[in-house]
N, C-alpha and C positions, 0 to 999 in steps of 0.2 A: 651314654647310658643315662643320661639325665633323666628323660622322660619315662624311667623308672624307680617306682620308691625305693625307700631302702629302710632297713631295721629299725627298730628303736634302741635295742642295744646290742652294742658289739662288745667282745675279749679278746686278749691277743691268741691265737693260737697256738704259741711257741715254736711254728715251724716256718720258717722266713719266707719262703718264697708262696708260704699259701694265706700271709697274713693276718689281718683282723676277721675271726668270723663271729654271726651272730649269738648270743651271749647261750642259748639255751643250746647250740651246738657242740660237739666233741670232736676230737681227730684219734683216730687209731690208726695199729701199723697194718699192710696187707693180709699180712698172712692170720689175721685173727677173722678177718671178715671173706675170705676163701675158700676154697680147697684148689689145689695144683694139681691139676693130671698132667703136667710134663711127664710123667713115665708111659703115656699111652701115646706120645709122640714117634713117628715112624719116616725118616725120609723116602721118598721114593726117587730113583733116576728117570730123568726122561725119557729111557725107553721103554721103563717101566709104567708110566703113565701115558704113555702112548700104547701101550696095551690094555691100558684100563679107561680109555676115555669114556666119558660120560656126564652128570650134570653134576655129580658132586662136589663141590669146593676144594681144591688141595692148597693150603694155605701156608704161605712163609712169612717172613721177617715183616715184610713190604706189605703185603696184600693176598689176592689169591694169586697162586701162580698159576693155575691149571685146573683142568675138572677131572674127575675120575670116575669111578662105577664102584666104586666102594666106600667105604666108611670105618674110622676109627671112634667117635664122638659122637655123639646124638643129646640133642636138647640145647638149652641157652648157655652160653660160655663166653666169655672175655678173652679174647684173644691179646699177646702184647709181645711185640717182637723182642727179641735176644739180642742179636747180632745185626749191623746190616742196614740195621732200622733210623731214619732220618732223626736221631734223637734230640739233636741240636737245631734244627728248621722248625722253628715252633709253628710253621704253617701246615706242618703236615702231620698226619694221625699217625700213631704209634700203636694203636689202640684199636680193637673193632669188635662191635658185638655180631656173633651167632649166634642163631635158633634153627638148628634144623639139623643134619647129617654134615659131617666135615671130616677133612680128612689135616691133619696138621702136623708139618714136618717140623725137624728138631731145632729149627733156629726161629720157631714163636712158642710164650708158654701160655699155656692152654690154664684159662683158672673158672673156676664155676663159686659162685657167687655165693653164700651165704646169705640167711634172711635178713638179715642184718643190714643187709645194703641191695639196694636195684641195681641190678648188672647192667641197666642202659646205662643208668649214672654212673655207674663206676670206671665205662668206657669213656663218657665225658669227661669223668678229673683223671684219667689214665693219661689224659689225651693236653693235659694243664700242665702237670705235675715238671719238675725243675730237676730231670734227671744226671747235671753235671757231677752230683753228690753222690751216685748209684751207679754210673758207667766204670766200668774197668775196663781195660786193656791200653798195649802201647802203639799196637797195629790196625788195630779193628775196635771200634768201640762195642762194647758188651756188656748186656743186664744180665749177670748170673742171679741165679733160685733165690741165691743168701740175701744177694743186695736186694732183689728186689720186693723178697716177704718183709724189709723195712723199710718200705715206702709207707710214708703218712699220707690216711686217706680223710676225709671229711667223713665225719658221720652225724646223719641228721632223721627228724623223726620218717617214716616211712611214708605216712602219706606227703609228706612236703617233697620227700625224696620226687614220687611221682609228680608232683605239681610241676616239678623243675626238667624233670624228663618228656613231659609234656610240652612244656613252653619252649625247651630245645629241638626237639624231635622238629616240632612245627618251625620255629626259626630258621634250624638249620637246613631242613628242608626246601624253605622257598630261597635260601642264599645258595645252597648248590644247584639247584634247579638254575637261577641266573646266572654262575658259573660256567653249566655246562653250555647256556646258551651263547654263551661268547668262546666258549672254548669251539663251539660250532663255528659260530661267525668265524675265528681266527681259522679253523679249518677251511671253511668256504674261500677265504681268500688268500690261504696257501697255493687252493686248487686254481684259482684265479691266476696267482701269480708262476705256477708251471706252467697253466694251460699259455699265457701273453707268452714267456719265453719259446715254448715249442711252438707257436705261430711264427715267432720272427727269425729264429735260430731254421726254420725248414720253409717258410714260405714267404720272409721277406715281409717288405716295408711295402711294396706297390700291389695294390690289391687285383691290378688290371692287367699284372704280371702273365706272361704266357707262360703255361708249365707242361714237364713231362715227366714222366715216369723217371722214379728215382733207380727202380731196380731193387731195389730192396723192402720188404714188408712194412716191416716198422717204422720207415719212413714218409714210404709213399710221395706223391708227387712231392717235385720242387721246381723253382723259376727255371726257363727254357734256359737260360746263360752260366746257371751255377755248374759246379761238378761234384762229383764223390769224390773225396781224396781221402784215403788211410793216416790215421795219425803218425803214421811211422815216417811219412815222407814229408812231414810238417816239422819237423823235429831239426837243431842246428848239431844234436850229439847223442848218443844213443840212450836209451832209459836206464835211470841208475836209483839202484836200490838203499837204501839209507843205514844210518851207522849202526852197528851192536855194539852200542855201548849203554851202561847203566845210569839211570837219569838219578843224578845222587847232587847234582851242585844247584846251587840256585842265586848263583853271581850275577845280578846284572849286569854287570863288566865284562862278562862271557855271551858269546854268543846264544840265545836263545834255541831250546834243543826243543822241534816241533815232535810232538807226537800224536796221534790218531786221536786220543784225547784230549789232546790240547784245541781242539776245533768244536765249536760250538753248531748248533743248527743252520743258522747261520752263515755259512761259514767264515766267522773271526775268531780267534785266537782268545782263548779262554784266561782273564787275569789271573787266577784263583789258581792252575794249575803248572805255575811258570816255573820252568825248567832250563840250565845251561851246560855245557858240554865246552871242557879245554878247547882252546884255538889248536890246540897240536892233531887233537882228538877230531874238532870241526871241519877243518880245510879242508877235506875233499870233500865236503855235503854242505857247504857253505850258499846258501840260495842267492840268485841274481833275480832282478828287476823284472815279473814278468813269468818267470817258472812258475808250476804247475806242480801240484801232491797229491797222487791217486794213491789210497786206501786199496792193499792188494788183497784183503784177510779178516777174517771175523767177520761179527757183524754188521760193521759201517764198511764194508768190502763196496766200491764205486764212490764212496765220500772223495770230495776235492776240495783243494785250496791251494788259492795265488795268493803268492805270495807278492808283493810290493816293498821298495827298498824303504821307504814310510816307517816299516816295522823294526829298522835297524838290522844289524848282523843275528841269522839263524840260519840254522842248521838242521835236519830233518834224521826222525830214525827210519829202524830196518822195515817197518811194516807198511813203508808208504815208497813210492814210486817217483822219479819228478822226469819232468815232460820240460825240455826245454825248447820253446816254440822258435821256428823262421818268421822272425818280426817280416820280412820280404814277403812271405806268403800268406803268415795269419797271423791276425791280433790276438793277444793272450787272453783279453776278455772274452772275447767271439766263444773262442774255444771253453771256457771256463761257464760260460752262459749256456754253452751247448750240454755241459755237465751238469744242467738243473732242469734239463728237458725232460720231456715225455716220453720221446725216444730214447735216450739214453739211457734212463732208469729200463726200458723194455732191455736194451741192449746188455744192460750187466746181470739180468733176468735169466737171459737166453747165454751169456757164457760162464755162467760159476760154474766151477768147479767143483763138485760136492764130492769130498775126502774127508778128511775128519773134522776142516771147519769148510767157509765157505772159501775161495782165491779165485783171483782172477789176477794171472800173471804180467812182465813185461811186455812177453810175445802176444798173448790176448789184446793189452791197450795198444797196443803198435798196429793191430788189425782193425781197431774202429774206425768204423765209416763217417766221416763229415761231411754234411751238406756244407759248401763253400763256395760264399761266392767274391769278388772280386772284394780287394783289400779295401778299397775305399767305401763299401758297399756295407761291408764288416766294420767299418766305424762309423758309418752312418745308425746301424744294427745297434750296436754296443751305447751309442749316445740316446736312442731311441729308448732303450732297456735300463738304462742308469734313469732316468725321468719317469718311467713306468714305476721299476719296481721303489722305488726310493718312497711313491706315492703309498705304496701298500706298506712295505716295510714300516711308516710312519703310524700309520691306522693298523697294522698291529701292534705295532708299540705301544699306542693311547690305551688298546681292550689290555692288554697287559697289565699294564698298571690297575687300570680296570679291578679285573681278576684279582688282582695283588690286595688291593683297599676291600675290597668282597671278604677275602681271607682273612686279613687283620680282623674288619669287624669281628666275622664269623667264631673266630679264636678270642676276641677280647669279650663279647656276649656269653661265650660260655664260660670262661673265665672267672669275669662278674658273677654268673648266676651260681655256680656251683663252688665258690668260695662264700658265698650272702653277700654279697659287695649290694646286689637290688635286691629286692622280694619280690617273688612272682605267683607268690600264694594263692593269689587272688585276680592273677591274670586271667582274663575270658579268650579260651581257643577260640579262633576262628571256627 
């Protein structure tokens, strides 16, 4: 923030986590510079806005969740989640201004601004503020009405206000705009990195390979020598569904208890959400070297993970599947590579189950089709695909980080500017 001035005089503010601000500024509580339409808040079900689609906004905790053909709200309003809402990830908005038609359900509260304060700006220090002081609950963290008409806001004179929502508006603008283009870029080479797997998992490493008809749509040809073989017949023991028990321990000492969340995009095993299950309780779900966890339900219904003995003793629950592979017939990478295909996402497409969530059962994974071809061919594949994707994997990692220092700024800029930390009174827009 250097290469921005800053005040001539500062006073403490009195409120810790918003600092020194400059001397001719004030801080007041929410609710004097407001009014709260939380009572014009309406949830609607998803089948209910599935009957009202349209371009309207339907607005929750998070963001918009949906559009609609109607409206509760109209004009400019500050939106600030309840419930739900990333309160503690200071990289993410909490906060978001509307101007127009909105529909807002009961876990965001709905506040309209007072002349008193610009409601851009008020989204910006909404978006600041040090809500560990104002969250309640011991299950779900939650901004109740009470706590949060006493939040301390900055109050500053009205034109500066604007000075400052300008200098934002524009800053923050060209940093999500860069954002998004790396959020692109990491998209492109997602697409990248399924399109290489479903080349090499259906048509192999030799490009001069002779091929034929697979027999099947969504695969289409493959090399003249492979065959289709059903995953049921690749299997050393039949598919076993995982434990019902409650993820309540968190011993490292115990075996590690995988569940559907516990796996990241990626798929590795998420540190943050670690979970373990008595040895008495584990033994029969106890995973070996090599096994295989298909997602039967919800909405990561086709997610997978191999597991590798690397990972120490675990154990899996009831919503996931494991596949224990014929090391004789096929490599567990092979196969696990084959679950990041093109084809295979087609395939768990064409067998959900649509009842009250999504499934795709035992007897369903026992019927997929695998392009397969000879064992040493399969680790030729697998060694081929660990040197590929490892190359992508890395240069997403860099834009990651990327993205991440973009944030920081983006959070520490507004920060700055809407506490007076700079002055931007006199900054010339672009």
């Amino acid at each position: 923030m250097s290469k921005y001035k800053r005040y001539e005089r500062y006073k403490d503010s009195g409120v810790e986590w918003i600092g020194e601000i400059p001397e001719h500024w004030e801080v007041s509580k929410l609710k004097y510079l407001t009014y709260c339409l939380d009572g014009k808040r309406i949830p609607l079900s998803s089948e209910q806005r599935g009957e009202m689609q349209g371009d309207i906004p339907y607005w929750g905790a998070n963001c918009i969740i949906d559009y609609v053909n109607d409206w509760l709200i109209d004009g400019e309003v500050v939106l600030l989640g309840e419930d739900g809402a990333p309160f503690f990830d200071k990289y993410k908005d909490v906060a978001f201004y509307s101007n127009g038609r909105i529909w807002p359900n009961n876990h965001v509260h709905v506040l309209r601004a007072l002349q008193s304060i610009n409601a851009k700006l008020l989204t910006y220090i909404l978006n600041t503020v040090d809500y560990s002081n104002y969250i309640k609950g011991s299950t779900r963290d939650k901004l109740t009405q009470a706590e949060m008409k006493n939040i301390f806001i900055q109050l500053l004179p009205v034109r500066e206000q604007k000075a400052i929502v300008n200098f934002l508006d524009q800053k923050t603008n060209k940093i999500d705009s860069l954002i998004a283009d790396k959020e692109k870029l990491i998209e492109l080479l997602q697409e990248k990195r399924q399109a290489i797997i479903t080349e090499a998992v259906t048509k192999g490493l030799n490009t001069n390979a002779r091929m034929k008809d697979s027999g099947i749509e969504w695969i289409g040809e493959i090399p003249e020598h492979w065959r289709i073989a059903r995953l049921k017949f690749l299997k050393t023991s039949p598919f076993q569904y995982g434990a019902n028990e409650p993820a309540e321990k968190d011993d490292p000492q115990l075996p590690r208890y995988i569940r559907i969340t516990d796996i990241n995009e990626k798929g590795e095993l998420r540190e943050d959400t670690f979970k373990s299950l008595s040895w008495e309780s584990a033994q029969p779900y106890l995973l070996k070297d090599g096994d295989i966890l298909f997602a039967r339900s919800g909405a990561t219904v086709g997610k997978t993970f191999l597991y590798n003995k690397e990972l120490g003793y675990a154990c899996y629950a009831g919503y996931l599947i494991r596949f224990k592979p014929d090391k004789n017939k096929v490599n567990s990478y092979y196969i696990y590579y084959y679950t990041l295909s093109k084809v295979y996402e087609e395939w768990i497409k064409q067998n959900i189950i649509q009842a009250t969530i999504q499934n795709v059962s035992a007897e369903k994974y026992g019927n997929l089709q695998v392009p397969l071809p000879p064992l040493e061919e399969q680790k030729r594949i697998v060694k081929y695909l660990n040197g590929k994707i490892e190359e992508i994997d890395i240069l997403v990692e860099s834009i990651y980080v990327q993205i991440q220092k973009l944030k920081e700024y983006r959070q520490s800029l507004i920060s700055e500017a809407v506490t007076g930390k700079i002055d931007v009174r006199d900054y010339v827009i672009d």
